[in-house]
N, C-alpha and C positions, 0 to 999 in steps of 0.2 A: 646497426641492428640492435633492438633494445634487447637486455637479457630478461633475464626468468625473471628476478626480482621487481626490474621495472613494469614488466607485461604483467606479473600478479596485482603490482600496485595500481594500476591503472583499469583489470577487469573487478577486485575490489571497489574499485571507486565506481564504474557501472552498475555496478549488481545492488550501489544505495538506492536506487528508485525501486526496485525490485523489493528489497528489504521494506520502505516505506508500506507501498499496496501489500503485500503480505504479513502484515504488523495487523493492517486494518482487517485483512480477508478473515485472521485466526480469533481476532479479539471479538470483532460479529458474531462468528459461527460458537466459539466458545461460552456469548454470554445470550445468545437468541437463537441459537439453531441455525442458523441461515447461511447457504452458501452466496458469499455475495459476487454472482456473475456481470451484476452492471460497477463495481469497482472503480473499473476503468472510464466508463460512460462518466459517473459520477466526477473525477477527479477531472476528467478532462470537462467538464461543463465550468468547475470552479473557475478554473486555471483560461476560460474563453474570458470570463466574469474579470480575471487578473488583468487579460488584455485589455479591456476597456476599461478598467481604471485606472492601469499605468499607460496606456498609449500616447504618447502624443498628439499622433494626425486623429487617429480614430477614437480616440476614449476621453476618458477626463484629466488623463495627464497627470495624475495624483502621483508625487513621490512612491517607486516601486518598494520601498519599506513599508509604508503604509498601504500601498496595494495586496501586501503579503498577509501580511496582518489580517485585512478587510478578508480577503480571500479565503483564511483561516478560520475565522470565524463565521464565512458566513458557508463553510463546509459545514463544522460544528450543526448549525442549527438549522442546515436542509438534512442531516443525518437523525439528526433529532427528530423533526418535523415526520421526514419517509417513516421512520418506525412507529412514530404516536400515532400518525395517520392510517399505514396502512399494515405493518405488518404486525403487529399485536392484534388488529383486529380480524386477523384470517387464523382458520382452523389451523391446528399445531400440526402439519405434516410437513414433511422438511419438503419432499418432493411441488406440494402447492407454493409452496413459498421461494424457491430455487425457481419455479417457471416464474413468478412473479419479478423476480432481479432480472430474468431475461425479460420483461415487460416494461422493465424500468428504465430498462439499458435501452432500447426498443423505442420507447416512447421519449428520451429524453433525445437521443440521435434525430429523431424526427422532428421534436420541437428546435432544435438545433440547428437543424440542414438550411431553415431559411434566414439568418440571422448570417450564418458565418458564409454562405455563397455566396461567391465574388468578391469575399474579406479573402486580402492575400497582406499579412500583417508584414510590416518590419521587423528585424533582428530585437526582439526583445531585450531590455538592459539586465544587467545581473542586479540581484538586490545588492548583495556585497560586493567589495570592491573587485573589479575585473583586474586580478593579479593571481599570477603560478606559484604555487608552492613546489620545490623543490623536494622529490620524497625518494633517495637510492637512486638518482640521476632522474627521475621521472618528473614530469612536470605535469602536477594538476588545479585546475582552477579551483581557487579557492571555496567557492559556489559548488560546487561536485563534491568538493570533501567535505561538505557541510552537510550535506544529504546520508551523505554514511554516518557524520555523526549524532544528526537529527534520529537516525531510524534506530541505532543503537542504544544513545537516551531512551528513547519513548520505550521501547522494549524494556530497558532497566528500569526506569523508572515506574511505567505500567506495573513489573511484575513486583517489582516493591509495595506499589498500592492495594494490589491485589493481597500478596503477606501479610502486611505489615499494620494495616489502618482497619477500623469496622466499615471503610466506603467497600474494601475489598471483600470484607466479609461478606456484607450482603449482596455483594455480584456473585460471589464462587454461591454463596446459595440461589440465589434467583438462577442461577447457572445450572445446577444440580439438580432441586427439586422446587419450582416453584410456586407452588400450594403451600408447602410448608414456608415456605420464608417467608408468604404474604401473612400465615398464619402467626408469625414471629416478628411481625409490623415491619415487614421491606415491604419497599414499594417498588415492586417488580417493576410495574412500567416504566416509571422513572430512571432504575438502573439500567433496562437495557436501552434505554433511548441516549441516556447518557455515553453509553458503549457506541454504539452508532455514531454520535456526535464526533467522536474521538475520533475514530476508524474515519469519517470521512475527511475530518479536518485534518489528519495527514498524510491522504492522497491527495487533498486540496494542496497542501503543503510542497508533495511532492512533484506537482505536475508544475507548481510553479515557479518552483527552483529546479526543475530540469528543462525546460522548454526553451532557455534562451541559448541551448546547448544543440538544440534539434529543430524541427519542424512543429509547426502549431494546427493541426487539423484534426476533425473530429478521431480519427485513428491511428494519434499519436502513439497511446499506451497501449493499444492493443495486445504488439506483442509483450509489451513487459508485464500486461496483466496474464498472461500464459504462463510466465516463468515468474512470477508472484503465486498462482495456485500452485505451480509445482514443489515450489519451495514451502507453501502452507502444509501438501499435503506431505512430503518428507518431516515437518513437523505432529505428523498427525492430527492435523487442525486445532491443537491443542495447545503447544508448549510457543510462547511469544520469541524466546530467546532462543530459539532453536528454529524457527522459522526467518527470523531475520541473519542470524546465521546462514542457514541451508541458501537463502537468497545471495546474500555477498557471494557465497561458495562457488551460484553458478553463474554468478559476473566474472568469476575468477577463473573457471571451468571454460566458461566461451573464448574470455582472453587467452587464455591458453594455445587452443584452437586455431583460433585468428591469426596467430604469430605462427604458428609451423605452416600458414601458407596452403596450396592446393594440395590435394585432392580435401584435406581436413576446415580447412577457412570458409570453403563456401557449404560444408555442412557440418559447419557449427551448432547451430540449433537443434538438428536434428540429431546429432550425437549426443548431447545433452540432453537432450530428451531421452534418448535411450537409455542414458545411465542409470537418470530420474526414474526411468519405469523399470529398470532392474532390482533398484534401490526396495521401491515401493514391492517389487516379487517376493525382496526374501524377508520384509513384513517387520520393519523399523517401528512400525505401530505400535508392535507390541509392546516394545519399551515403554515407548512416548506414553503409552496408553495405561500402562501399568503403573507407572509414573504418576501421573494423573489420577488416579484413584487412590492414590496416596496423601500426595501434596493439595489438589486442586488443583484447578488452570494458572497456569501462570506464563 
């Protein structure tokens, strides 16, 4: 029976892909308004993209390093693309735009469905080497602990940029009020399409340093895009490093669960869920929120 220590280390190490999509969901919404509900759609279209260029039998075979990479970048600049295309040019209501990610999600599943029908891929390779780490008698793939500390980075480092450089300056303005910042020579469109970019290229990231660990099909990340907005919104959409936290949290939350067995293991999800919307009752926002009008997004 593993103990506490190793069951924390190892729902930890789940709740990085979670961290990832919710890194992207807060950094969206913080710097364009946008709730982004195709997330998931998005990261798992990359991550199909990953397959044919590191497959073997079915793709081009391309070394999965260079598959990641390729994959990474080419999130970046469909993130980029979706917002200079279409969501800078729709009226500012969050609600138009919120249906429009379920259109996106919607429409890219569909462009999707006949492409990957009848694809039943192979065991995917790890990019990094297929070896255990040893963590408090736990054993985890090296590949899996790269993902927590991919999402961690991005978070520290994001919120650094956001601090610390004038790139961050002119996002927390384009963020704020963006009349004035255009009036103060940012170039709004630019910054938040650059935000986009980011956000997608590490769900791209993410979907394809988790997949060789799971199943590859269009509703791979579903549920972890569930438990990415939940963890967004215990961040109050706002704070990066607190959303990637609150994510690890209910990686670590489920594993929990999972190890005490029946009646609790097989509702896992839904206890955590429950928690999550208690959390959200007695109104954590506030802080986060307060917060925020202080410092800026970060």
């Amino acid at each position: 029976m593993r103990s506490f220590v190793q069951v924390s280390i190892l729902g930890v190490v789940a709740g990085g892909v979670y961290a990832l999509l919710a890194f992207g969901i807060v950094l969206i919404h913080r710097v364009s308004g946008v709730l982004n509900f195709a997330h998931a759609t998005l990261a798992m279209t990359c991550t199909w993209c990953f397959f044919y260029l590191s497959d073997q039998d079915s793709g081009l075979g391309i070394p999965t390093p260079a598959g990641l990479l390729g994959t990474v970048a080419l999130g970046f600049v469909f993130g980029y693309v979706l917002n200079r295309v279409l969501f800078v040019r729709m009226a500012n209501e969050a609600v138009t735009k919120v249906l429009a990610t379920l259109w996106v999600a919607g429409l890219l599943a569909q462009a999707l469905f006949p492409v990957v029908q009848g694809v039943v891929p192979a065991q995917l390779a790890t990019t990094l080497p297929p070896v255990n780490v040893k963590i408090a008698g736990a054993g985890v793939a090296l590949q899996q602990l790269a993902v927590v500390v991919l999402a961690v980075a991005v978070a520290l480092v994001a919120h650094l940029v956001l601090k610390k450089t004038m790139a961050g300056v002119a996002t927390r303005a384009s963020a704020q009020n963006a009349p004035v910042a255009e009036l103060m020579g940012v170039d709004t469109l630019k910054v938040t399409s650059i935000a986009w970019g980011v956000a997608v290229a590490s769900a791209a990231a993410a979907g394809a340093l988790v997949v060789p660990f799971t199943y590859l099909d269009l509703g791979s990340l579903a549920d972890s895009l569930l438990r990415a907005i939940a963890a967004s919104l215990l961040a109050g959409l706002v704070d990066l490093r607190l959303a990637v936290g609150a994510a690890l949290f209910i990686g670590w939350a489920e594993a929990q669960l999972l190890a005490l067995g029946p009646p609790f293991s097989g509702a896992a999800s839904l206890i955590v869920s429950v928690i999550v919307l208690a959390v959200l009752l007695v109104g954590p926002d506030r802080f986060v929120l307060s917060r925020y009008e202080k410092l800026g997004p970060a």
